[in-house]
C-alpha positions as CSV (number, residue, x, y, z in Angstrom):
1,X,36.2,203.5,-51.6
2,X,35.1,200.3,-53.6
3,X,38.8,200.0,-54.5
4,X,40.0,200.0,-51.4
5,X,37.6,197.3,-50.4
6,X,38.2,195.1,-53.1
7,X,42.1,195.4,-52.5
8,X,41.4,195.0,-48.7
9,X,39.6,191.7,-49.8
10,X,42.3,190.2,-51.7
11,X,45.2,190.7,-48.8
12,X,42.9,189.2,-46.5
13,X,42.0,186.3,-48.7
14,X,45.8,185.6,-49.6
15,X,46.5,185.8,-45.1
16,X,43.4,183.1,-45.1
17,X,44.8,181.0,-47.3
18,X,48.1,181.1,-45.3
19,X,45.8,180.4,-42.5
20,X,44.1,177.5,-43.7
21,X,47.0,175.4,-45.3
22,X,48.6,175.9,-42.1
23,X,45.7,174.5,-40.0
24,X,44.5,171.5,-42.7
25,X,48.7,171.1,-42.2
26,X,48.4,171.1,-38.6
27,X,44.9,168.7,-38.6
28,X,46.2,165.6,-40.0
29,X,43.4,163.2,-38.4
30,X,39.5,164.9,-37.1
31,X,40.9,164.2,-33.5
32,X,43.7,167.3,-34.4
33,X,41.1,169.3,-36.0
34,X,39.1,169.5,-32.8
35,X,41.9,169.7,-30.8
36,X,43.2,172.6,-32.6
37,X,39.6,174.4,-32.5
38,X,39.6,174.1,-28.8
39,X,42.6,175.5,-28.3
40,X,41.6,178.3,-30.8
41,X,38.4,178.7,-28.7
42,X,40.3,178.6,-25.4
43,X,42.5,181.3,-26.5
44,X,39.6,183.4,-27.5
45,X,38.2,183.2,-23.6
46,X,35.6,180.5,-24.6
47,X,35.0,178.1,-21.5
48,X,34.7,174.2,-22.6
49,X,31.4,172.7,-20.8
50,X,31.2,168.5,-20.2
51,X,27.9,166.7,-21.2
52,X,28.5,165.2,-18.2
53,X,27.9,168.7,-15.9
54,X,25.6,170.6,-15.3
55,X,25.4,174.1,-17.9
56,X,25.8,177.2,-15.6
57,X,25.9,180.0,-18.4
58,X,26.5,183.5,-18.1
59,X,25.5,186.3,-20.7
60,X,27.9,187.7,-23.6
61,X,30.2,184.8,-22.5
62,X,31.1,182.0,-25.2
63,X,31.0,178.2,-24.3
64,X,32.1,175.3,-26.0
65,X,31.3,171.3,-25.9
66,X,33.0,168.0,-27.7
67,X,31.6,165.0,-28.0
68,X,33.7,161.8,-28.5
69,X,36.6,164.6,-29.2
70,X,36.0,164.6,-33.4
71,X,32.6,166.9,-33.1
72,X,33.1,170.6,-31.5
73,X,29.9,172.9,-30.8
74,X,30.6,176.4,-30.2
75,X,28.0,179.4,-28.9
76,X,28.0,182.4,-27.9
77,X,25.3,184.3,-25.0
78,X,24.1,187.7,-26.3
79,X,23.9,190.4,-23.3
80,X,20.0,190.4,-23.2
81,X,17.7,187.7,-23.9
82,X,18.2,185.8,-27.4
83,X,15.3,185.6,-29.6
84,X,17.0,182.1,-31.6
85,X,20.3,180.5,-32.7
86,X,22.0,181.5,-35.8
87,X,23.6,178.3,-36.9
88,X,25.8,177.1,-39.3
89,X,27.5,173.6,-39.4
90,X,30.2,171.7,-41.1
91,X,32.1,168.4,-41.2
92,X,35.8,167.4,-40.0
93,X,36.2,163.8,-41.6
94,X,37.8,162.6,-45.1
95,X,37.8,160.0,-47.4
96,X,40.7,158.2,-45.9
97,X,42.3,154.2,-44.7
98,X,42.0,153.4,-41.2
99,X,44.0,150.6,-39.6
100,X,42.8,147.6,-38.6
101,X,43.9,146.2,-35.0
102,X,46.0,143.7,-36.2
103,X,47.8,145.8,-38.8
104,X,50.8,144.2,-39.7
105,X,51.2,141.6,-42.8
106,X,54.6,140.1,-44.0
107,X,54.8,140.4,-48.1
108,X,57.8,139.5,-50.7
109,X,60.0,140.6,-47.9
110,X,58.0,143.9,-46.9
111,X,55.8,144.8,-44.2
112,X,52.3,146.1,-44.8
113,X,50.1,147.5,-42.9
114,X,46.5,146.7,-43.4
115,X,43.7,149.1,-44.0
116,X,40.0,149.2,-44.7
117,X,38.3,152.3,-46.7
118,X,36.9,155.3,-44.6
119,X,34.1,157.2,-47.1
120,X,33.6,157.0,-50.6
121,X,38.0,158.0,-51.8
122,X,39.1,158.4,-55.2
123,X,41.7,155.8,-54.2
124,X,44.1,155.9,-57.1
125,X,45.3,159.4,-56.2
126,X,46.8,158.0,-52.8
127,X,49.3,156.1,-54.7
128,X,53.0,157.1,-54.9
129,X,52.7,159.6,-52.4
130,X,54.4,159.8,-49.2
131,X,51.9,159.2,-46.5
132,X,51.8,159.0,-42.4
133,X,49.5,157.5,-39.5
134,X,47.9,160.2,-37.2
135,X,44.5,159.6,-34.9
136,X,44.1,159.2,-31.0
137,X,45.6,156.3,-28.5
138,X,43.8,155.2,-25.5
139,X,46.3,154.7,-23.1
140,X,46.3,153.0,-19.8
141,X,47.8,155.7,-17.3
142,X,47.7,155.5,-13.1
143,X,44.9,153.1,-13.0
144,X,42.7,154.9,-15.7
145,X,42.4,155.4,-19.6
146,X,43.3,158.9,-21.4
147,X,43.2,159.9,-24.3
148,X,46.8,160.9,-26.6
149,X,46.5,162.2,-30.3
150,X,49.3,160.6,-32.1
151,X,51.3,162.4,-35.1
152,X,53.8,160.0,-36.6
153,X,55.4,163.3,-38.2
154,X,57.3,162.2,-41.1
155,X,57.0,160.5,-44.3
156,X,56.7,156.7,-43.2
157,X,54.2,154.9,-46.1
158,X,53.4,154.6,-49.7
159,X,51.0,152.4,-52.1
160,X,53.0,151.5,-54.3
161,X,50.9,150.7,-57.6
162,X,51.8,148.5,-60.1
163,X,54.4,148.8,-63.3
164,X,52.3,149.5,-66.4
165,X,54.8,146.4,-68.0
166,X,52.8,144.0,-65.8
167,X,49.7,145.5,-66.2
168,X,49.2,146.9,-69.5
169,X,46.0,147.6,-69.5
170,X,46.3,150.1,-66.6
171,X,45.4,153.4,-68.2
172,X,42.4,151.7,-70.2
173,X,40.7,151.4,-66.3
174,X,41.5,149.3,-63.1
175,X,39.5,148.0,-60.8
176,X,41.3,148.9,-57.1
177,X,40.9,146.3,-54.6
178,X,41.2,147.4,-51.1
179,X,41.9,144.4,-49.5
180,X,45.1,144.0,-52.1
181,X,46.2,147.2,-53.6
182,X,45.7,149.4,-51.6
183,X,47.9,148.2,-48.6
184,X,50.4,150.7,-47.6
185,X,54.7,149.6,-47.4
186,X,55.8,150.1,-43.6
187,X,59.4,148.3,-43.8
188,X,61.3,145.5,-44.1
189,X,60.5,142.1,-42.6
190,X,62.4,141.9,-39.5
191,X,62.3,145.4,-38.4
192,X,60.8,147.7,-35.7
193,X,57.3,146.6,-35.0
194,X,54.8,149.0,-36.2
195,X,53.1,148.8,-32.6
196,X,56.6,149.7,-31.0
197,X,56.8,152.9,-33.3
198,X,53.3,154.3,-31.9
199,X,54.5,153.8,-28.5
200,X,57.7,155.8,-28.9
201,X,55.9,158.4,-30.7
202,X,53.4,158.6,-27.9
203,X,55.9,158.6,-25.5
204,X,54.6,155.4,-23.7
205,X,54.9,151.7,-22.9
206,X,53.6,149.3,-25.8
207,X,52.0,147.3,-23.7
208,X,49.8,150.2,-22.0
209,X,48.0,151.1,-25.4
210,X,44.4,149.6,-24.9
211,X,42.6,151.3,-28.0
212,X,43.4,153.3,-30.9
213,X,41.7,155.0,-33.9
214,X,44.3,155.6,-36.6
215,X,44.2,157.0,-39.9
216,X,46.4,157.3,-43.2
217,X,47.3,160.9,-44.1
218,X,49.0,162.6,-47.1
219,X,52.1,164.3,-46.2
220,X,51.9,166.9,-49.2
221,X,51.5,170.3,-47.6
222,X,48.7,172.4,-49.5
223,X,49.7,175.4,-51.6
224,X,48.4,178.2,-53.2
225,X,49.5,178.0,-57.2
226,X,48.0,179.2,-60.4
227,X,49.2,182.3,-63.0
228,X,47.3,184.7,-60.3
229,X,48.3,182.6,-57.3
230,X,44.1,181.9,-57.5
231,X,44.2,178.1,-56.8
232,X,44.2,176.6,-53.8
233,X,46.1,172.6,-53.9
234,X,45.3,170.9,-51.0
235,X,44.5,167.6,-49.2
236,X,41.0,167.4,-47.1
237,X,39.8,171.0,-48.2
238,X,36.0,168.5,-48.3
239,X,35.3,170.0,-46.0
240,X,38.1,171.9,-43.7
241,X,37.9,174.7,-46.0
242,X,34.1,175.8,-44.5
243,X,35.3,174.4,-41.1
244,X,38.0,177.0,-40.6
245,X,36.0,179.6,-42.3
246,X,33.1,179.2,-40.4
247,X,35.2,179.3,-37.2
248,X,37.0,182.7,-38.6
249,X,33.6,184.0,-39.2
250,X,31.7,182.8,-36.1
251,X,35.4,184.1,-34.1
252,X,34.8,187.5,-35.8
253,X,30.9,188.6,-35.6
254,X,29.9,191.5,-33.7
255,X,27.3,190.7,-31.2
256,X,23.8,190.2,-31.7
257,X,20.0,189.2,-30.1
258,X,20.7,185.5,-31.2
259,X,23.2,182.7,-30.2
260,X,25.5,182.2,-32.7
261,X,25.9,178.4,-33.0
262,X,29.1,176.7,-34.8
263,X,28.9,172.9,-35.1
264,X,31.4,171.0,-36.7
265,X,30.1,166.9,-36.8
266,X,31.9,164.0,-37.6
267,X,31.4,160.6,-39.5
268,X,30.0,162.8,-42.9
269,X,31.8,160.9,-45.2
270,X,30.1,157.5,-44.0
271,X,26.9,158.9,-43.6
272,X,26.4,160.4,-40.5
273,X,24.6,158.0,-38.5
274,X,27.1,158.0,-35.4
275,X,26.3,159.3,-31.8
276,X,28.9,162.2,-33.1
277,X,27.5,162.5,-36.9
278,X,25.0,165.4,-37.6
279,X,22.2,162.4,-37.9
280,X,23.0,162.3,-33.7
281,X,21.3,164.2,-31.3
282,X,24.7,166.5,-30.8
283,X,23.2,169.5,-31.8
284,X,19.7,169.2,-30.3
285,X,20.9,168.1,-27.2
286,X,23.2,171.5,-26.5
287,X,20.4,173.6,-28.1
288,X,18.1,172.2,-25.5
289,X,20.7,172.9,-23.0
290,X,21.6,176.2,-23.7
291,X,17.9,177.3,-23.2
292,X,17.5,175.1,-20.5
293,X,20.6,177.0,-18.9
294,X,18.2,180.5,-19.6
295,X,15.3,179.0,-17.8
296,X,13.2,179.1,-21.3
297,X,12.1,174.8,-20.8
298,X,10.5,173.3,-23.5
299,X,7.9,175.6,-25.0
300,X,11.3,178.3,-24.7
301,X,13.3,175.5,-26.5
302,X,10.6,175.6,-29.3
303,X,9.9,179.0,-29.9
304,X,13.5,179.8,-30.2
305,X,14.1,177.5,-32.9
306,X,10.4,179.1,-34.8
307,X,13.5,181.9,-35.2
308,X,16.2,180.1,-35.7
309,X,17.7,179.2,-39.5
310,X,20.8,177.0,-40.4
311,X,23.5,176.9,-42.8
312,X,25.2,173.6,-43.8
313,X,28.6,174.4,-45.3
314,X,30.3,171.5,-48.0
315,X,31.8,171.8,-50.7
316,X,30.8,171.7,-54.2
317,X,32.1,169.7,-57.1
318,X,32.7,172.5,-59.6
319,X,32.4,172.7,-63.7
320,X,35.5,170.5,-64.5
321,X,37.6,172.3,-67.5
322,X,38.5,168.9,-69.0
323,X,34.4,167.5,-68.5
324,X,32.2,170.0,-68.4
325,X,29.5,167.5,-69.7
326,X,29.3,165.9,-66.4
327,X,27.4,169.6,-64.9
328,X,24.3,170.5,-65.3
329,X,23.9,172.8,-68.6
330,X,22.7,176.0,-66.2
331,X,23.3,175.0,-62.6
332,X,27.2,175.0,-62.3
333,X,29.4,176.6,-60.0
334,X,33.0,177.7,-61.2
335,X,36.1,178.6,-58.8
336,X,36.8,182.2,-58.0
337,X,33.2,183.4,-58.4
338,X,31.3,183.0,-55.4
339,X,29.5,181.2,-52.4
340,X,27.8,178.4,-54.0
341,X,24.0,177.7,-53.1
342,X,23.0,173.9,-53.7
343,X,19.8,172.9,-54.9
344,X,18.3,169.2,-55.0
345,X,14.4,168.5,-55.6
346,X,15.3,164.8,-53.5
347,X,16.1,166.7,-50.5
348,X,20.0,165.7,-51.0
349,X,20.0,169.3,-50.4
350,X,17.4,171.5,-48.1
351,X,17.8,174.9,-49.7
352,X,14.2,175.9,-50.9
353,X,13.2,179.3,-51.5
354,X,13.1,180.8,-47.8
355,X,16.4,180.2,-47.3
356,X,18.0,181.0,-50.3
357,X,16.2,184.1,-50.1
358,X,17.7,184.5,-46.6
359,X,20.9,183.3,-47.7
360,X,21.2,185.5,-50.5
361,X,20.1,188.7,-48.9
362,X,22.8,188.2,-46.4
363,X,25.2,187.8,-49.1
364,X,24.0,190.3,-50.9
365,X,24.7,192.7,-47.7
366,X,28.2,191.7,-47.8
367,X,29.1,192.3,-50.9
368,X,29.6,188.4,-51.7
369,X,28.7,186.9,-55.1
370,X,26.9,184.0,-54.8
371,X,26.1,181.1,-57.8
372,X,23.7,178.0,-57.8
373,X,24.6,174.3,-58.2
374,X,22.2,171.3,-58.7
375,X,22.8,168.2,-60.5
376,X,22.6,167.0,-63.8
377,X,19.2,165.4,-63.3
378,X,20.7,161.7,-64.6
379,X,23.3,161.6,-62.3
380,X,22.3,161.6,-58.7
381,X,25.2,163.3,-56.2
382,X,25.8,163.1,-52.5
383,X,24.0,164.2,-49.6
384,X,25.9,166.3,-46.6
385,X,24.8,167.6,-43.1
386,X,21.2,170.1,-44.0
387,X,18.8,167.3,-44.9
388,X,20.2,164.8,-42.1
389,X,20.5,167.8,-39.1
390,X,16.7,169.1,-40.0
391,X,15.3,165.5,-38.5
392,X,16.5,166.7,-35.7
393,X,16.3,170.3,-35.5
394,X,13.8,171.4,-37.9
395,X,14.3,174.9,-39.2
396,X,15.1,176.7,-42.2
397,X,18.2,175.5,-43.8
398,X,19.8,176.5,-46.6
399,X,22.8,174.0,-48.2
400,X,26.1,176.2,-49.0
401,X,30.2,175.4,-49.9
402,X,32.6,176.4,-52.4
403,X,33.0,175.0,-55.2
404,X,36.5,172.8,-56.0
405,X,38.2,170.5,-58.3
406,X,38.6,166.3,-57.7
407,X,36.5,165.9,-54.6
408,X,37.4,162.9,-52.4
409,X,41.0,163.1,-54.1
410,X,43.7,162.6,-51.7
411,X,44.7,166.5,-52.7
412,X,41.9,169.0,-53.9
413,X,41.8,172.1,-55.5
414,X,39.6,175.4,-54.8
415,X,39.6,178.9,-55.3
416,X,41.4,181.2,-53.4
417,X,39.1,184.4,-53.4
418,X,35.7,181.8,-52.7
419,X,37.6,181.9,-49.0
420,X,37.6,185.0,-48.4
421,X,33.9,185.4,-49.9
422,X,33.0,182.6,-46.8
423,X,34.4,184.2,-43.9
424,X,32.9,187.7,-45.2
425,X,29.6,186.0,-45.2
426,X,29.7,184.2,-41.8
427,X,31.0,186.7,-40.0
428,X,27.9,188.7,-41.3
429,X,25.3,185.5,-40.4
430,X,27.0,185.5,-37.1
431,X,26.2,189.2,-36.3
432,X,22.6,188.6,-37.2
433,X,19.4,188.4,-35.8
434,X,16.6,186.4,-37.8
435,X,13.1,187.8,-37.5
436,X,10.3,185.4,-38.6
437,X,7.2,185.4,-39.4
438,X,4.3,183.4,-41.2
439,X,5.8,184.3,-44.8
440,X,7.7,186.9,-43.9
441,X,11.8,187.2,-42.8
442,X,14.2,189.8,-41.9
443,X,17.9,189.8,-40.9
């Protein structure tokens, strides 16, 4: 029986991973990754609400709601009446270039197009690479504005670096300049306007394009590689890796007496404070619907949450084989052996011991290993969504992800069984019902 399990697991995980390369393939800007969840959620019978609309909600049916289209919050009505929301949330956005409105720049013959920095990149990795444009238009259409997402689907760009002749010093360290090297090659001086090409792409006039939020992407297709096919190479797998597996899992539960709650936030990378980050009032706002919806008003609102707990999915910077010096001596995650659990005494990270204990049981219930991360105390890391969400909507929280290689690298690498161990354990959370009391839990 165990052996069948375990070989169960590992065809599923190896279909995941197909699954997820094909949708970070398919998601080259956060505009396509919420697109794409929609029309995942449509399919599945979920019905999209408007913040601008009143919420008429039915039970055991499953609702969704976007704000600014790059955050998505999905739920799901039990039959009878919920006791609180089983939550788990992740981020969409990358370290990336956007475009500035006035993109174009003549150069030794060349045409540029200028950038600024999105997040905190390991820049040098987007060099040499064939790259593309993708993000959203807004585009002036019978007397309105509407909204097209724009794939310029081929490789169009590269940063070239420089020749290690002229600069010989290169591999001793260099100090990347954004505003200089970093500026990607369009085309020759002369040729079709950059401008011109969006509008054919879009399929619209050039002079109808009022707005536009454009990003740089890398073309590379992620890959599963390794002797045991156990690696995953990828770009933005911080963090669409725990987006699509907490979709898979929420997607996949078995009913429950809570609403399971999937959030997926924009604006991470910069730090959240956006009117679509997790430090918005996104997620309160459609909690306070939703029970507002089941006639429960405020006192409701706030005794559902006393039963309500959170998980905040990102990934973890693993040990790294060639510096294992920068992890802390006993608090390291590796690939291939588990959920990891992140600790930070600063509140970086909001696990503490209720929900780790929480956390772990439910792991522990699925059969899901699970391993613990915290800094090395002289090198402070990053926060992510837990700490910043729990201003808002103060419950339990426990900080999770998987671990992987080269964070903020334009490509990434993770392990390929840690997937499968995160859709096994959401699609457990999902199915649960949280019982709380002073001191004392139960799932």
């Amino acid at each position: 029986m165990l052996e069948a399990k375990h070989n169960e697991r590992i065809g599923n995980t190896m279909t995941y991973s197909e699954e997820l390369l094909t949708f970070i393939h398919r998601s080259p800007s956060i505009y396509h990754v919420i697109e794409n969840l929609r029309a995942g959620l449509l399919e599945q019978g979920y019905e999209e609400l408007s913040e601008g609309e009143c919420w008429q909600l039915s039970p055991g049916k499953g609702y969704f709601v976007r704000r600014n289209g790059s955050s998505l919050l999905a739920f799901r009505l039990p039959a009878g009446t919920p006791r609180g929301f089983m939550m788990a949330a992740a981020h969409a956005d990358s370290p990336t270039f956007k475009l500035k409105e006035n993109a174009e720049k003549d150069s030794a013959g060349c045409v540029q197009l200028s950038t600024e920095t999105y997040g905190g990149g390991n820049w040098g990795t987007w060099f040499d690479r064939p790259l593309s444009v993708a993000g959203r238009l807004l585009v002036r259409e019978e007397g309105g504005i509407v909204t097209r997402l724009v794939n310029i689907e081929r490789d169009l760009l590269v940063i070239p670096s420089v020749a290690i002749h002229m600069m010989r010093n290169l591999n001793d360290g260099w100090k990347i300049l954004p505003n200089v090297d970093t500026l990607p090659l369009y085309g020759s001086e002369g040729g079709r306007s950059f401008h011109e090409l969006l509008a054919e792409t879009a399929g619209v006039s050039p002079e109808d394009i009022l707005g536009r939020d454009l990003f740089l992407y890398a073309r590379q297709k992620g890959t599963v590689l390794g002797a045991e096919e156990e690696f995953l190479l990828s770009p933005r797998l911080d963090d669409l890796e725990c987006v699509w597996a907490l979709m898979r899992g929420f997607l996949a539960a078995s009913s429950s007496e809570d609403i399971p709650v999937c959030c997926i936030f924009d604006n991470e990378e910069v730090g959240s404070q956006t009117r679509q980050g997790a430090a918005s009032t996104f997620l309160r706002d459609s909690l306070r619907r939703i029970a507002a919806a089941l006639g429960c008003g405020d006192e409701g609102y706030l005794r559902l949450l006393s039963q309500s707990f959170l998980v905040s999915a990102d990934n973890a910077q693993c040990r790294h084989p060639n510096h294992p010096e920068f992890a802390d001596s006993l608090n390291f995650p590796l690939m291939n052996r588990g959920i990891v659990l992140k600790y930070n005494a600063n509140q970086r990270y909001t696990t503490d011991g209720v929900s780790a204990a929480l956390f772990r049981s439910l792991c522990a219930e699925a059969g899901v290993p699970v391993q613990l991360y915290a800094n090395r105390s002289d090198l402070p890391g990053g926060s992510t969504l837990g700490s910043i969400a729990n201003t808002h909507v103060p419950v339990p929280t426990a900080d999770i992800g998987l671990a992987q290689l080269a964070m903020h690298s334009c490509c990434e690498t993770a392990g390929v069984k840690d997937l499968g161990y995160l859709v096994d354990a959401m699609t457990l959370f999902f199915s649960k019902t949280l019982h709380a009391e002073e001191g004392a839990y139960r799932l």
